[in-house]
C-alpha positions in Angstrom: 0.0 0.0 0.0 1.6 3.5 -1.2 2.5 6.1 1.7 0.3 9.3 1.7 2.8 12.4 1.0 3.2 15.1 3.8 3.0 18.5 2.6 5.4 20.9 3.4 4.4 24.8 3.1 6.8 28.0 2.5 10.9 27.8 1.6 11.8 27.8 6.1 9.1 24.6 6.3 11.1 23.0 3.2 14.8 23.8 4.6 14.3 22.2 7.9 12.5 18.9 6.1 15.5 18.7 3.8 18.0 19.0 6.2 16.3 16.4 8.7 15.9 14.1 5.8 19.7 14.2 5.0 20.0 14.0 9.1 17.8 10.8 9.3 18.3 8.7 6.3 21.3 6.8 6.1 23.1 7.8 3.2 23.5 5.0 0.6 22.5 7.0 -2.5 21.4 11.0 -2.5 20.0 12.1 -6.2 19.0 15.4 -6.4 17.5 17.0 -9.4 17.3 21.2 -9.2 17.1 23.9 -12.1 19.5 26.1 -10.5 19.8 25.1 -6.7 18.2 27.7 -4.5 20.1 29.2 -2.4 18.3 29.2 0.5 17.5 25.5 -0.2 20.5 24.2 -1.0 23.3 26.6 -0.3 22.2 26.4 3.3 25.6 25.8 5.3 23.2 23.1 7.3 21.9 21.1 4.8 25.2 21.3 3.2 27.0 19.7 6.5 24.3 17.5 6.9 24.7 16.1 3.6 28.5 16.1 3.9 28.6 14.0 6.7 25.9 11.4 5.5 28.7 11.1 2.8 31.6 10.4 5.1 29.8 8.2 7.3 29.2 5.5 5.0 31.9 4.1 2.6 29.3 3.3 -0.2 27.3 6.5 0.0 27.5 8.8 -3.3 25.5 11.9 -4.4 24.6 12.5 -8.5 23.7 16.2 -8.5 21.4 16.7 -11.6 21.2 20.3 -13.0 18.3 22.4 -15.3 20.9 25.4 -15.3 24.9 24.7 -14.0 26.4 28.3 -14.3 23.8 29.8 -12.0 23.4 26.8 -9.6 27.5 27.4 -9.6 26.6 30.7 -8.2 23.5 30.4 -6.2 25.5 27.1 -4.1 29.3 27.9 -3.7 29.4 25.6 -0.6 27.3 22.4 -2.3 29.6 23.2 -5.6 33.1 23.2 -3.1 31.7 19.9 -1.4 31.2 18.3 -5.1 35.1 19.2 -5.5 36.1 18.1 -2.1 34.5 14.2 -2.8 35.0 13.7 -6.6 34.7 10.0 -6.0 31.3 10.1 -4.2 29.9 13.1 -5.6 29.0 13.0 -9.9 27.2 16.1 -11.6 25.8 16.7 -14.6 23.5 18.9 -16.5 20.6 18.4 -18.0 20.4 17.1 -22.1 18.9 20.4 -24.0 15.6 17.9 -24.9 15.3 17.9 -21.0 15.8 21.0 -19.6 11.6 21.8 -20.1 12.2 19.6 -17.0 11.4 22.2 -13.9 10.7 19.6 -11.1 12.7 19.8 -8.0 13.4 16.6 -6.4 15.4 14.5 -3.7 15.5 10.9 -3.5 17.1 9.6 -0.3 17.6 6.0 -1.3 15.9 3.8 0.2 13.1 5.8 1.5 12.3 9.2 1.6 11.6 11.5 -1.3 10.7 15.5 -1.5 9.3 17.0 -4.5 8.4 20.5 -6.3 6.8 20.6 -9.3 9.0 23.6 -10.7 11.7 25.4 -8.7 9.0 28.7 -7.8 6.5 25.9 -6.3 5.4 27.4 -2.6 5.2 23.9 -1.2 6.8 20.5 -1.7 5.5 17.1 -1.1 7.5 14.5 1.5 7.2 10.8 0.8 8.6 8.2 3.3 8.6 4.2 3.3 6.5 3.9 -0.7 8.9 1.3 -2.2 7.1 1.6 -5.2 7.1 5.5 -5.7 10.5 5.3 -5.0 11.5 3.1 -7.7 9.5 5.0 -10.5 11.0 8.1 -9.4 14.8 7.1 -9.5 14.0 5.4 -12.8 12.9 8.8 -14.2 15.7 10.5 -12.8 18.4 7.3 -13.8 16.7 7.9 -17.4 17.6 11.9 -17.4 20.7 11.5 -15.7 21.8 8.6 -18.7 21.0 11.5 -20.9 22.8 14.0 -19.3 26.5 15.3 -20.0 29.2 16.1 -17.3 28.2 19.7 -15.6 31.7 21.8 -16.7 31.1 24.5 -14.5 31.5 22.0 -11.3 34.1 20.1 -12.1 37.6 20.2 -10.7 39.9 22.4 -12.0 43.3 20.7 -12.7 45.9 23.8 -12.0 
């Protein structure tokens, strides 16, 4: 039996459930699929730390950062873009393929279990999922299938000097 989703209301309501989902899941896989990263969202220092040390706790845990629009998210997330440098082996990002960048949902799948969603990055509220197995598997095979499609995100990788 599918989970009902908890709705989450206003950007504050929606920092504090990301960051106590990156808290309480433990980190095997963390996809996350933004147009440009909002700042308050995602270049928060604490979800940022919170996602860091999800990373580092668990040898196997990896983030795939998925990006509508790189150069601004590059701008908008300095400390998510300096973490993706800091763990090249456990962090990937790419942007978007041109066919798919009509793509405005927001999302974050905490593999196994919990997934918030926007429908566009200007959405007022977000939708929380935990525990529905099978939500969860249509959702990272829509993001796999964008992500296959994708090419490397040049504006976040590391710079060789």
């Amino acid at each position: 039996m599918a989970a009902d989703a908890q709705t989450i209301e206003g950007r504050a309501a929606l920092r504090q459930a990301l960051i106590a989902a990156v808290q309480a899941s433990p980190l095997r896989r963390v996809d996350l699929l933004s147009y440009a990263l909002e700042p308050a969202l995602y270049g928060d220092p604490d979800f940022v730390g919170a996602l860091q040390r999800g990373l580092l706790a668990s040898p196997q845990a990896q983030f795939r950062l998925l990006l509508n629009q790189p150069q601004l998210a590059a701008q908008q997330a300095p400390l998510l873009r300096e973490l993706c440098r800091r763990l090249p082996s456990r962090v990937w990002c790419r942007a978007l393929d041109q066919a798919d960048r009509g793509v405005l949902l927001e999302q974050l799948l905490l593999s196994p279990a919990t997934q918030i969603e926007r429908s566009s990055p200007d959405a007022s509220y977000a939708r929380v999922w935990h525990d529905d197995a099978a939500r969860m598997q249509r959702q990272q095979q829509d993001f796999d299938a964008l992500w296959n499609r994708a090419s490397i995100a040049n504006d976040w990788r590391i710079l060789d000097l």
